[in-house]
N, CA, C and O of each residue as an XYZ file, in Angstrom:
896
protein
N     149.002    142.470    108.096
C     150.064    143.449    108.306
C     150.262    143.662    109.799
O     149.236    144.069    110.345
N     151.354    143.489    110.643
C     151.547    143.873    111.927
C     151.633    145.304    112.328
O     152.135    146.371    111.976
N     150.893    144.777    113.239
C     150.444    146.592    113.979
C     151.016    146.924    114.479
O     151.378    146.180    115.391
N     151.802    148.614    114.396
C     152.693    149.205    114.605
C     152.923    149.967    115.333
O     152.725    151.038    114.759
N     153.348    150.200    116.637
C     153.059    151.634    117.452
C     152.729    152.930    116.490
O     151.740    153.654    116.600
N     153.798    153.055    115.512
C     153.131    154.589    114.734
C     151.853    153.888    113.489
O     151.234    154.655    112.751
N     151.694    152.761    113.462
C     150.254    152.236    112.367
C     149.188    153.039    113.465
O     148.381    153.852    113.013
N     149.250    152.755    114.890
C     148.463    153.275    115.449
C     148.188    154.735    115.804
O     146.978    154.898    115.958
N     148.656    155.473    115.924
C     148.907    156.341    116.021
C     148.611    157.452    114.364
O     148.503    158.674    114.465
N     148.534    156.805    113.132
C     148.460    157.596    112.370
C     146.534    156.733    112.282
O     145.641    157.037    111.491
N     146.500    155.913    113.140
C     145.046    155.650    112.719
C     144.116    156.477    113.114
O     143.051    156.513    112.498
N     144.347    157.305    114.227
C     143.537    158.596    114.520
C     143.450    159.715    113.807
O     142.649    160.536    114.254
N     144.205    160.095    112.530
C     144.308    160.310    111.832
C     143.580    160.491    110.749
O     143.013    161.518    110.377
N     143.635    159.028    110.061
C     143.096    158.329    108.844
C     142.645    157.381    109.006
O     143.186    156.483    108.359
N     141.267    156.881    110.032
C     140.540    155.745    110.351
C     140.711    154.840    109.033
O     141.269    153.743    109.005
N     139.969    155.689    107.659
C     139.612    154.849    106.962
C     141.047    154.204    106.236
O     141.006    153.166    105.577
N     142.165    154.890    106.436
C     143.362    154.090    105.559
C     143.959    152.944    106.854
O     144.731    151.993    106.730
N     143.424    153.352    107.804
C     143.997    152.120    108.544
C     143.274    151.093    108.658
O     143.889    150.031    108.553
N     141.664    151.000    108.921
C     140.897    150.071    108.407
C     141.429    149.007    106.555
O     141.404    147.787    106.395
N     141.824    150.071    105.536
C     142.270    149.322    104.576
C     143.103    148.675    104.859
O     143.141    147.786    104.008
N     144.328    148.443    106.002
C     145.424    148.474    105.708
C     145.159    147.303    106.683
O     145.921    146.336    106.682
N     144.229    147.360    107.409
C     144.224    145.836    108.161
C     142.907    144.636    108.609
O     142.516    144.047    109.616
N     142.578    144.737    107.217
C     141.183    144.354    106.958
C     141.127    143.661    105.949
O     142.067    144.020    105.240
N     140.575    142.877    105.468
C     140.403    142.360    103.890
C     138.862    142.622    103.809
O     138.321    142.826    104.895
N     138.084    142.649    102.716
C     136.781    142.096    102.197
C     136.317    140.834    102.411
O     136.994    139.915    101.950
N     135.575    140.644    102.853
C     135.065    139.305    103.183
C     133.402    139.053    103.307
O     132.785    139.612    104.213
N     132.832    138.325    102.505
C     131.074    137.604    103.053
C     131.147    137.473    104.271
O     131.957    136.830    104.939
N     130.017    138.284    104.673
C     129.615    137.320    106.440
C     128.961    135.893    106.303
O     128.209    135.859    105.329
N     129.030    134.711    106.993
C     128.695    133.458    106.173
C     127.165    133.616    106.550
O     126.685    132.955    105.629
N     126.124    134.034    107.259
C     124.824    134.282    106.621
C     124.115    135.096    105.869
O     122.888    135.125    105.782
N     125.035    135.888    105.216
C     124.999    137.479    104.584
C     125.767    137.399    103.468
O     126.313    138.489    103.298
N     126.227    136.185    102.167
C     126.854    136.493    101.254
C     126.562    137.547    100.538
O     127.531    138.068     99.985
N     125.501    138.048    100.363
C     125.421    139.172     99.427
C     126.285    139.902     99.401
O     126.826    140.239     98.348
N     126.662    140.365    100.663
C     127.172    141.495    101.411
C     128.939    141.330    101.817
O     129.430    140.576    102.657
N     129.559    142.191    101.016
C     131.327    142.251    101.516
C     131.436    143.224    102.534
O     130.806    144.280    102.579
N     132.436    142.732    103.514
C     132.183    144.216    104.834
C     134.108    143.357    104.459
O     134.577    142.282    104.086
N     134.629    144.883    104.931
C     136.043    144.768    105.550
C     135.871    144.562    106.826
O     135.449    145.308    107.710
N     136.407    142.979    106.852
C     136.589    142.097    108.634
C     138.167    142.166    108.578
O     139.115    142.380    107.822
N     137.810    141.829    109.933
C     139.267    141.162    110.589
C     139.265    139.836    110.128
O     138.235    139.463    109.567
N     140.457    138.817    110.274
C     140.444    137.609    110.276
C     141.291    137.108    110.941
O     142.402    137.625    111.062
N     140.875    135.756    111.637
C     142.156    135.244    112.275
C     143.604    135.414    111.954
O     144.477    135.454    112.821
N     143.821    135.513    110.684
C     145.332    135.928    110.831
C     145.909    137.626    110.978
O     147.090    137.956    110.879
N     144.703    138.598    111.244
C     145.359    139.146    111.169
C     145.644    140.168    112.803
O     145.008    140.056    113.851
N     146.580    140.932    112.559
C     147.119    141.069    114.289
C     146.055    142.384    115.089
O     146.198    142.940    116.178
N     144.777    142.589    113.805
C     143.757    143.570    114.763
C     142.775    142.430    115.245
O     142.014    142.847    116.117
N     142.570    140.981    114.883
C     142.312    140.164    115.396
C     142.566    139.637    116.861
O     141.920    139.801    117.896
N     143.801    138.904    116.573
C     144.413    139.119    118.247
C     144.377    140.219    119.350
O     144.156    139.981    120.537
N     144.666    141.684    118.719
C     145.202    142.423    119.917
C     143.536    142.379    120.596
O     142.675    142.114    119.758
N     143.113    142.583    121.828
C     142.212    142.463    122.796
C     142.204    144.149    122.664
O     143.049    144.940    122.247
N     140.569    144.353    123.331
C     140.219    145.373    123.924
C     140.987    146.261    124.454
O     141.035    147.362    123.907
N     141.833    145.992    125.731
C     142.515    146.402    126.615
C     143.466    146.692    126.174
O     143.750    147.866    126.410
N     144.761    145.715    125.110
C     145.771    146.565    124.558
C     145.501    147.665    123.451
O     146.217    148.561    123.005
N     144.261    147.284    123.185
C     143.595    148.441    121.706
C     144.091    150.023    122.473
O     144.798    150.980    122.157
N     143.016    149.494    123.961
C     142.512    150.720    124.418
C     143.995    151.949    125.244
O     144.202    153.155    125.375
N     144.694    150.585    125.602
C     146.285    151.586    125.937
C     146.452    152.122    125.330
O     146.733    153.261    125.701
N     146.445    151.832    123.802
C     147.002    152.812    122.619
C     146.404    154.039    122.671
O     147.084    155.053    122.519
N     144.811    154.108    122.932
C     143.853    154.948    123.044
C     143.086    154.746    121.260
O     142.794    155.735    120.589
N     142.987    154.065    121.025
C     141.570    153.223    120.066
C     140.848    152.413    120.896
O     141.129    151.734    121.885
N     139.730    152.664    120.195
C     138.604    152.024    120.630
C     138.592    150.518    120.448
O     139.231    150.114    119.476
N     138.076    149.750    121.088
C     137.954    147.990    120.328
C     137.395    148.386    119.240
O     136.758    149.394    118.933
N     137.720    147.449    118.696
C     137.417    147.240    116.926
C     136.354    146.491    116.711
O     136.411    145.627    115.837
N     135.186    146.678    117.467
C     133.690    145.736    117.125
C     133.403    146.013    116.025
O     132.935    145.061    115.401
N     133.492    147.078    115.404
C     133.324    146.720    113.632
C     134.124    146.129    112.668
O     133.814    146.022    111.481
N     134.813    145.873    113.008
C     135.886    144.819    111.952
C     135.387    142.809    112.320
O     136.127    141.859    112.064
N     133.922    142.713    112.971
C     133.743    141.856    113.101
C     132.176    141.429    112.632
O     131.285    142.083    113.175
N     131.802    140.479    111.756
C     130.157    140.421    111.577
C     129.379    139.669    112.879
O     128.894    138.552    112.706
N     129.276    140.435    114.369
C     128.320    139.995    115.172
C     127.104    138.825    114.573
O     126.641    138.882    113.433
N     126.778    137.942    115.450
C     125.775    137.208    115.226
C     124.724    138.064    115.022
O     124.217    137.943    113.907
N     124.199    138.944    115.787
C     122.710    139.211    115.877
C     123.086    140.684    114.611
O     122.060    141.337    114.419
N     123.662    140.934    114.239
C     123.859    141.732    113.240
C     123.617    141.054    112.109
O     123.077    141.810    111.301
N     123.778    139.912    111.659
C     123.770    139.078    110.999
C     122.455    138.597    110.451
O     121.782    139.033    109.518
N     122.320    137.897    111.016
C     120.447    137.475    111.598
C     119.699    138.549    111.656
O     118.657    138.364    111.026
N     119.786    139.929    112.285
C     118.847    140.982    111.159
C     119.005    141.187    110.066
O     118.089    141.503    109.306
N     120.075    141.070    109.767
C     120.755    141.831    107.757
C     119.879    140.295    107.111
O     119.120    140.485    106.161
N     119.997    139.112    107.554
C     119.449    138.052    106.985
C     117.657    138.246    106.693
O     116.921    137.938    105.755
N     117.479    138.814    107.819
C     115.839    138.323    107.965
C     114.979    139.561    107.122
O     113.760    139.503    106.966
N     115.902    140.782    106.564
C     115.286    142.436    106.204
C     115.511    141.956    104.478
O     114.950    142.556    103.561
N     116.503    140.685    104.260
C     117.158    140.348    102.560
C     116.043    139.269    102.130
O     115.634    139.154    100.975
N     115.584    138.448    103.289
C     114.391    137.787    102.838
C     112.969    138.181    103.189
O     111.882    137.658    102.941
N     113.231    138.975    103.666
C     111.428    139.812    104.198
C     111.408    141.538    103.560
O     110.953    142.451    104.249
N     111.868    141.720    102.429
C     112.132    142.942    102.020
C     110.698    143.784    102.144
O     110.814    145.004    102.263
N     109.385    143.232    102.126
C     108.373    144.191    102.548
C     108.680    144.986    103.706
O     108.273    146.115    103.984
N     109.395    144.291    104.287
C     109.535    145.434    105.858
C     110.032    146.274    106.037
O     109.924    146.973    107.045
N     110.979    146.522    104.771
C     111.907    147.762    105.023
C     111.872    148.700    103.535
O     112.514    149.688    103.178
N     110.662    147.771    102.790
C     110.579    148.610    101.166
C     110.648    150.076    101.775
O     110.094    150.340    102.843
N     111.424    151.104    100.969
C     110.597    152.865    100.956
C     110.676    153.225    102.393
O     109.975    154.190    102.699
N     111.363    152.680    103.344
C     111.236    153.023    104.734
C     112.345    153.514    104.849
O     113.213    152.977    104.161
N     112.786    154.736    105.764
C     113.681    155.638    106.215
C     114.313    154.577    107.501
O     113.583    154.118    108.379
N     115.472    154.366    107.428
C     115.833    153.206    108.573
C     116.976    153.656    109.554
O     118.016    154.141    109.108
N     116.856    153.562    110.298
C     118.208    154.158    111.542
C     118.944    152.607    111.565
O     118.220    151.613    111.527
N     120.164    152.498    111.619
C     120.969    151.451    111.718
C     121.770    151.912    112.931
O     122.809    152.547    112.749
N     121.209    151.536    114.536
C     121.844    151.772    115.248
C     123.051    151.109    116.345
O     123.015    149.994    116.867
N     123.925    151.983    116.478
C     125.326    150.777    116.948
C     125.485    149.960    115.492
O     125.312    148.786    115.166
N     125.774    150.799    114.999
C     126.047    149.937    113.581
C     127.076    149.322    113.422
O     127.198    148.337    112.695
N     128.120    149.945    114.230
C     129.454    149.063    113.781
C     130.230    148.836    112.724
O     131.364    149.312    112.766
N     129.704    147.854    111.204
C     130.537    147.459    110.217
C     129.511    148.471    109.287
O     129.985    149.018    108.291
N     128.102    148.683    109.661
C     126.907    148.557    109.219
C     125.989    147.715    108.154
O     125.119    147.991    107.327
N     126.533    146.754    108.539
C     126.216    145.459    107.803
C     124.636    145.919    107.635
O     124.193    146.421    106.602
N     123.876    145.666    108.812
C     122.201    146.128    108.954
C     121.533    147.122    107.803
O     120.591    146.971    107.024
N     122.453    148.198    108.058
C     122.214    149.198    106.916
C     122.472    148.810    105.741
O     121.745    149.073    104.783
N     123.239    148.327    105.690
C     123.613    148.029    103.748
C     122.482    147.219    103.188
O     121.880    147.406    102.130
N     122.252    146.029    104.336
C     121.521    144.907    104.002
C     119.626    146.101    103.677
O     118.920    146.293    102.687
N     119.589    146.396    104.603
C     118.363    147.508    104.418
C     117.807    148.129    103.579
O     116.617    148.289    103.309
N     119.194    148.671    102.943
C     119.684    149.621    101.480
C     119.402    148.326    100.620
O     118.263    148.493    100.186
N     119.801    147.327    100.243
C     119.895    146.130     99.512
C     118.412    145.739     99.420
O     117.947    145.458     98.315
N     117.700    145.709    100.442
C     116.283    145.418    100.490
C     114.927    146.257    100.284
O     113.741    146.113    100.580
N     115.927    147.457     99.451
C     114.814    148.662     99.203
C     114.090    149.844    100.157
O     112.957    150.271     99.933
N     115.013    150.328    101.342
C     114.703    151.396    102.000
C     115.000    152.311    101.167
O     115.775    152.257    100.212
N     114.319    153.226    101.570
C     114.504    154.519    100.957
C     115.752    155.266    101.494
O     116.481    155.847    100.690
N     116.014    155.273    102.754
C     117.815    155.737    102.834
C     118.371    154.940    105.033
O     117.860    154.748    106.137
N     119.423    154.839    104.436
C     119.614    153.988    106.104
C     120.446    155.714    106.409
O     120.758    156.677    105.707
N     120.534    155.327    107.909
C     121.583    156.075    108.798
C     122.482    155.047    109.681
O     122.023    154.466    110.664
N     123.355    154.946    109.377
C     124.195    153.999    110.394
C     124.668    155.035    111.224
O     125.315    155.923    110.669
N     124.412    155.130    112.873
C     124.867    155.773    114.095
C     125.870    154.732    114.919
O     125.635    153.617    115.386
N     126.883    155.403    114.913
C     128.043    155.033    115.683
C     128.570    155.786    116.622
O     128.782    156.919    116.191
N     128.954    155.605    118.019
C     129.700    156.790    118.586
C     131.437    156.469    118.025
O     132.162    157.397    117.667
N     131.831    155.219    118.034
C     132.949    155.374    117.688
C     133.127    155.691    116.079
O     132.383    155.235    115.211
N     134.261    156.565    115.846
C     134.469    157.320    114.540
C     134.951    156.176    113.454
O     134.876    156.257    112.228
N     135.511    154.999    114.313
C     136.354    154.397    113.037
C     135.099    153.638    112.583
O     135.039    153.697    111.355
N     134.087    152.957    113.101
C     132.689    152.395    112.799
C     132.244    153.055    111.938
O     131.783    152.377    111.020
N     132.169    154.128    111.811
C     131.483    155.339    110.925
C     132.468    154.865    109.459
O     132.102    154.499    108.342
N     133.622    155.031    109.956
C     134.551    154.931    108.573
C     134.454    153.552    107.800
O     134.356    153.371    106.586
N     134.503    152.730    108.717
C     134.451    151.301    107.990
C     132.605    151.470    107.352
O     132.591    151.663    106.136
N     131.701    151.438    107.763
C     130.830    151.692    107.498
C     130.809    152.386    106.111
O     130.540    151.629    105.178
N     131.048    153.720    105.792
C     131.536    154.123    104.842
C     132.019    153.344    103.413
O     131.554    153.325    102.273
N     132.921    152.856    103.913
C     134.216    152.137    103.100
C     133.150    150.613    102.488
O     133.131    150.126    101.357
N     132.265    150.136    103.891
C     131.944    148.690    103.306
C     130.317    149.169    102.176
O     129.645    148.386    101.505
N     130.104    150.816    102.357
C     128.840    150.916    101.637
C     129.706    151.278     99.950
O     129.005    151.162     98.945
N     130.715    151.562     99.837
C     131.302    152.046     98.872
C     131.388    150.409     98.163
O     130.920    150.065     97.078
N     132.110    149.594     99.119
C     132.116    147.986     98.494
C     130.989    147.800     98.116
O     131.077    147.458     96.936
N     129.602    147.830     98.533
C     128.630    147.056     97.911
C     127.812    148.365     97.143
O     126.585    148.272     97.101
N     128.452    149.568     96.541
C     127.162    150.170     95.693
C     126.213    150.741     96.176
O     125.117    150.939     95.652
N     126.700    151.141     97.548
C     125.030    151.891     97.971
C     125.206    152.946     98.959
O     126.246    152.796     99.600
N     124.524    153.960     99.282
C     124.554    155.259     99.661
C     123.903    155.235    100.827
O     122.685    155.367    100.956
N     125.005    155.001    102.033
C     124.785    154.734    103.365
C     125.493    156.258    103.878
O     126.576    156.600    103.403
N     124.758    157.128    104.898
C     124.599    158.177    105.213
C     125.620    157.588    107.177
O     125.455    156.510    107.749
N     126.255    158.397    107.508
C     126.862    157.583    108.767
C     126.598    159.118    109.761
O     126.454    160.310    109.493
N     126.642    158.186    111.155
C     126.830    159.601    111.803
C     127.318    159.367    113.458
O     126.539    158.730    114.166
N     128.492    159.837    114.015
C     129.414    159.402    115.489
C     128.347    160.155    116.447
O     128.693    160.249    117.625
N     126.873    160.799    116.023
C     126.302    161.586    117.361
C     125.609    160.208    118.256
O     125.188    159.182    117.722
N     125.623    160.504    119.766
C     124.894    159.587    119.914
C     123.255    159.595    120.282
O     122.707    159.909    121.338
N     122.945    159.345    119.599
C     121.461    159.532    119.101
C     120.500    159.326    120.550
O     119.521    160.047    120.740
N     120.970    158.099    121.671
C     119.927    157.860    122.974
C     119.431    158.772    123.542
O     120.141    159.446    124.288
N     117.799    159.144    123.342
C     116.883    160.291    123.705
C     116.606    161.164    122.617
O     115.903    162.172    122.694
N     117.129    160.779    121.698
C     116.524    161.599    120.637
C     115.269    161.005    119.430
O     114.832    159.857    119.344
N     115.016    161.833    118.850
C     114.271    161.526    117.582
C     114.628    162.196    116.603
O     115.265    163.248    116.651
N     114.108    161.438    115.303
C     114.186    161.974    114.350
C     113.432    161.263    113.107
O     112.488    160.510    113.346
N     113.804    161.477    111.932
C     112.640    160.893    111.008
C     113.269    159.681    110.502
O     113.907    159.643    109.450
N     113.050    158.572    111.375
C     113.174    157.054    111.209
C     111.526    156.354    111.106
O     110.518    156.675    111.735
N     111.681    155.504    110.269
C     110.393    154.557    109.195
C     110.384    153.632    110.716
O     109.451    153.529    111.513
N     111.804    153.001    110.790
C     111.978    152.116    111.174
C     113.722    152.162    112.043
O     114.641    152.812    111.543
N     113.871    151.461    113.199
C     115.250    151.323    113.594
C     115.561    149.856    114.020
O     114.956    149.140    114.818
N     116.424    149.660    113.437
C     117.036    148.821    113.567
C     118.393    148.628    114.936
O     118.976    149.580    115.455
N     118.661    146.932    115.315
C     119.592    147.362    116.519
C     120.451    145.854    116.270
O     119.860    144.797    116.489
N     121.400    145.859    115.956
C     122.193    144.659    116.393
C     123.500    144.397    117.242
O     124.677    144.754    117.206
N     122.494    143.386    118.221
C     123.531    142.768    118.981
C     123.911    143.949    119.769
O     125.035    144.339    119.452
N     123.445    144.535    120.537
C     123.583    145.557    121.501
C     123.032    145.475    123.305
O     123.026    146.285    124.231
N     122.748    144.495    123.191
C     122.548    143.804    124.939
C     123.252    143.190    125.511
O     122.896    142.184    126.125
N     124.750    143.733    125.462
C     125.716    142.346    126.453
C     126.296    143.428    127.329
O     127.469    143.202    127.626
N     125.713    144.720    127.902
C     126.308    145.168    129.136
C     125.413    146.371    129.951
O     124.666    147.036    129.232
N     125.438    146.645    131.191
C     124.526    147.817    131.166
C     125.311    148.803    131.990
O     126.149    148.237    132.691
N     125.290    149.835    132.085
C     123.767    150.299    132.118
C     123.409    150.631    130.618
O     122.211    150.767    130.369
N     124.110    150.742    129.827
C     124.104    150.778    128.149
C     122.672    150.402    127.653
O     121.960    151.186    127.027
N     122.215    148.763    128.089
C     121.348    147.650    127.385
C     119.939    148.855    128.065
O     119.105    149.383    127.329
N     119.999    149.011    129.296
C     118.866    149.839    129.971
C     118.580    151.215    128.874
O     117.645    151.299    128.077
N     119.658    152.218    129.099
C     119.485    153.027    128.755
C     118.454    153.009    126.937
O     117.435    153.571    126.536
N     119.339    152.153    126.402
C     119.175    151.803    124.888
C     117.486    151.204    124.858
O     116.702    151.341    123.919
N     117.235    150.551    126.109
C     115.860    149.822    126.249
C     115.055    150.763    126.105
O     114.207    150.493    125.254
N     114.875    152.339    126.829
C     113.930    153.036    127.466
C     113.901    154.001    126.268
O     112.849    154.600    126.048
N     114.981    154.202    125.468
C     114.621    154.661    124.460
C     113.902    154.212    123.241
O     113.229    154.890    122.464
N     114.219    152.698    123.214
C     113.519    152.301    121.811
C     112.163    152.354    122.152
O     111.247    152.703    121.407
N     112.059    151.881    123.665
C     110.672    151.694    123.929
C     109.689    152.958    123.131
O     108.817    152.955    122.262
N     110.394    154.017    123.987
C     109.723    155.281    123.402
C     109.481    155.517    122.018
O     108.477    156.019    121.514
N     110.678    155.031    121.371
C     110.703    154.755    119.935
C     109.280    154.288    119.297
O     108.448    154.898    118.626
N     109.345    152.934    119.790
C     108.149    152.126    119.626
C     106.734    152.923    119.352
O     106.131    153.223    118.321
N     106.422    153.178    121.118
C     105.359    154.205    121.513
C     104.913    155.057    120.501
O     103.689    155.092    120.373
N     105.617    155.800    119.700
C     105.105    156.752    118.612
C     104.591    156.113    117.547
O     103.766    156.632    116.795
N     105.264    154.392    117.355
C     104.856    153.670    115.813
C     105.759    153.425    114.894
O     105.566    152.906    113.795
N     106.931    153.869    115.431
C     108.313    153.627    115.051
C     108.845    151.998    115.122
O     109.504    151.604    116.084
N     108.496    151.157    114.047
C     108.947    149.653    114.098
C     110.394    149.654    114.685
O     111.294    150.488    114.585
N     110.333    148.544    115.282
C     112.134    148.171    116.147
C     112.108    146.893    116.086
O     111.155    146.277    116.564
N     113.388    146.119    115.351
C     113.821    145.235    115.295
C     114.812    145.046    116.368
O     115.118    146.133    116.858
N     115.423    144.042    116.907
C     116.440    143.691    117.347
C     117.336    142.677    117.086
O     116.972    141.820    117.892
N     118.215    142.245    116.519
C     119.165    141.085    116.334
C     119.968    140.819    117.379
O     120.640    141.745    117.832
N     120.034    139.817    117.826
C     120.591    139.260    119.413
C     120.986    137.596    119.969
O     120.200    137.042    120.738
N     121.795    137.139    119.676
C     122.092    135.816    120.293
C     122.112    135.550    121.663
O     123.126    135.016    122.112
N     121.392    135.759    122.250
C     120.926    135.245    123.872
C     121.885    136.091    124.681
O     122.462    135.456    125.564
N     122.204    137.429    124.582
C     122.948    138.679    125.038
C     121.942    138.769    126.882
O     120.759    138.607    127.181
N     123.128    139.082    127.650
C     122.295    138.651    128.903
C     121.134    140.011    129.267
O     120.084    139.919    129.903
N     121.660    141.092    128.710
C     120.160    141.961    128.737
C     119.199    142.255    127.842
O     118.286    143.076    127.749
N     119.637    141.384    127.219
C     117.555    141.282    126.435
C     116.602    141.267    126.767
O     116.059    140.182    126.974
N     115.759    142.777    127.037
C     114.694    143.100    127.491
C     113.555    142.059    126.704
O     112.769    142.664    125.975
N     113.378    140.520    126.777
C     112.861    139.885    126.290
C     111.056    140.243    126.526
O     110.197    140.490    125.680
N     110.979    140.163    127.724
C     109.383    140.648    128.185
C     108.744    141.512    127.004
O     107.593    141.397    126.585
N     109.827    142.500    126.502
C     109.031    143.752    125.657
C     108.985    143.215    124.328
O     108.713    144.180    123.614
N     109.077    142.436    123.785
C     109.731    141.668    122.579
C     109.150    140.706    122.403
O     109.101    139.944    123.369
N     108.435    140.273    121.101
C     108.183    139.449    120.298
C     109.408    138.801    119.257
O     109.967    139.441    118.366
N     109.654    137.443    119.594
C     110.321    136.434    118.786
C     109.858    136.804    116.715
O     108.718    136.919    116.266
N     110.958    136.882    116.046
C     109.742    137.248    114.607
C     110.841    135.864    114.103
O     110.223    135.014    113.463
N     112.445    135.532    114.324
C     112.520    134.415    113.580
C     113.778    133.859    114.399
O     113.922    134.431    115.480
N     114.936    132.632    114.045
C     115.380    132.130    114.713
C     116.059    132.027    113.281
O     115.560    131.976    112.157
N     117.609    132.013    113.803
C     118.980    131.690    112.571
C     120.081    131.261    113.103
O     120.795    131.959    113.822
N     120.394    129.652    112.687
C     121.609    129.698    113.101
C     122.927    130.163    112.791
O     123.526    129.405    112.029
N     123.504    131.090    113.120
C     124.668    131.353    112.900
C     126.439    131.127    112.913
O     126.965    131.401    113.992
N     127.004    130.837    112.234
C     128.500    130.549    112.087
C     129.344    131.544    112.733
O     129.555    132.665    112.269
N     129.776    131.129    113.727
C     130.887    132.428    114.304
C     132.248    131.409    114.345
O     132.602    130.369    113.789
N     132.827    132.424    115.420
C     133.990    131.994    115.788
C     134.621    131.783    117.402
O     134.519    132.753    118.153
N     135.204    130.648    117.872
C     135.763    130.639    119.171
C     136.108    132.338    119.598
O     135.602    133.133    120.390
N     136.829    132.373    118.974
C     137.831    133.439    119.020
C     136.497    134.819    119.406
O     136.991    135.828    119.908
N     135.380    134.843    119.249
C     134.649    135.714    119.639
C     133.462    135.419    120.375
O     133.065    136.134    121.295
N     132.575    133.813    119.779
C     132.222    133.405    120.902
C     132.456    132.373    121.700
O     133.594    131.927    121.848
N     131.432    131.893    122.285
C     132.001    130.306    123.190
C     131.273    129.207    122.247
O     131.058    128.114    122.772
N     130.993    129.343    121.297
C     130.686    128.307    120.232
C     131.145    128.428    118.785
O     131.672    129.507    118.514
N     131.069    127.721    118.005
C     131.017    127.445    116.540
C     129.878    128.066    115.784
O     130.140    128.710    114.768
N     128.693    127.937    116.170
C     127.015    128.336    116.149
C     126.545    128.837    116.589
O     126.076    128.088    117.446
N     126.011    130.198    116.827
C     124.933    130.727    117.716
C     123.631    130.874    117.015
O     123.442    131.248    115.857
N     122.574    130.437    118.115
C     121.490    130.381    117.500
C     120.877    132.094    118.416
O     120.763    132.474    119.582
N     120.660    132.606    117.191
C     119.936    133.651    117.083
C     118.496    134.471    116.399
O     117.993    134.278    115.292
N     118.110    135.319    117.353
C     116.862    135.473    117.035
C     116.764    137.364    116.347
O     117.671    138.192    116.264
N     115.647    137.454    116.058
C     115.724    138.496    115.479
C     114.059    138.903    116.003
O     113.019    138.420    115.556
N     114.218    139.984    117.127
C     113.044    140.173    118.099
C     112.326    141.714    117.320
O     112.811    142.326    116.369
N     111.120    142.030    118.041
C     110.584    143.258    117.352
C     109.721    143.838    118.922
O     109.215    143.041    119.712
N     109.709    145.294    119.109
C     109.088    145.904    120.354
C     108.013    145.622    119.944
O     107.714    145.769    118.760
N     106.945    145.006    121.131
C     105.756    144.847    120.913
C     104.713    145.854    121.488
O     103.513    145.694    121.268
């Protein structure tokens, strides 16, 4: 559907009817289990860029997309379900909240997908309603806080800083208490790698159109 000066404009509005309205359901291709409302090449929230999003005054639309390293965690929590059985899970920078669903799917006891942007929250919402499961969302932004997380989860959240820093010094702390931390990440240039243990390696199917390959090979790291 082509995007409309007033489509936009009523999307501040009604995140979640404008997400329907320019999204389909779709498998992420290492995550069939899982339907998230994406973008797709044909459609025109695909094309428009960051920058014309942001004239409008919307946010980029990183959740209308299944990130690699989002991916490659939701993959590695669907085949390693001991890790997240009965565990309280933070799904942070969730985005589509693919992580969370997949989490929920693998027997946590309840996810939180944290988003600062509102429409993330909504799609989030919308893609836990698609797959059957009771994903809890929330736009606060959580960096420096605590709360009662088993476990947190992070995908694909190291490609800028001071963001990657800030986000570092908190999980660390995270860690410090006994709080497990995953990370999902395709070779993002601030990957506090030093603090991090390798747990698996996935290749992933993307797209030109988001990265500079066909494949990214991605890892799925844990604070050591």
């Amino acid at each position: 559907m082509k995007l409309q000066t007033d489509d936009l404009s009523a999307a501040k509005e009604d995140p979640s009817a404008f997400i329907r309205a320019h999204t389909a359901l779709h498998e992420p291709p290492l995550v069939p289990e899982l339907r998230l409302h994406l973008a797709t090449e044909g459609d025109d929230l695909w094309h428009m860029g960051e920058e014309e999003l942001t004239a409008t005054g919307l946010p980029a639309p990183f959740w209308a997309f299944a990130w690699a390293g989002g991916q490659a965690l939701a993959r590695f929590l669907l085949d390693s379900p001991e890790i997240i059985a009965q565990q309280r899970v933070l799904d942070f920078g969730s985005g589509s909240g693919l992580v969370g669903l997949a989490a929920l799917r693998a027997g946590a006891r309840s996810a939180l997908a944290a988003d600062i942007d509102v429409f993330a929250c909504a799609a989030a919402e919308l893609n836990a309603q698609a797959n059957h499961v009771s994903l809890t969302t929330t736009a606060q932004d959580l960096v420096g806080q605590g709360g009662p997380w088993d476990v947190i989860l992070v995908g694909d959240m190291c490609y800028e800083q001071p963001l990657a820093g800030e986000v570092e010094a908190w999980l660390l702390a995270q860690a410090s208490k006994g709080i497990d931390v995953f990370i999902g990440d395709p070779g993002r240039t601030y990957l506090p790698k030093d603090r991090l243990r390798k747990v698996i390696s996935y290749a992933v199917k993307t797209s030109r159109e988001l990265e500079d390959t066909d494949v990214r090979n991605t890892s799925v790291w844990q604070f050591s």
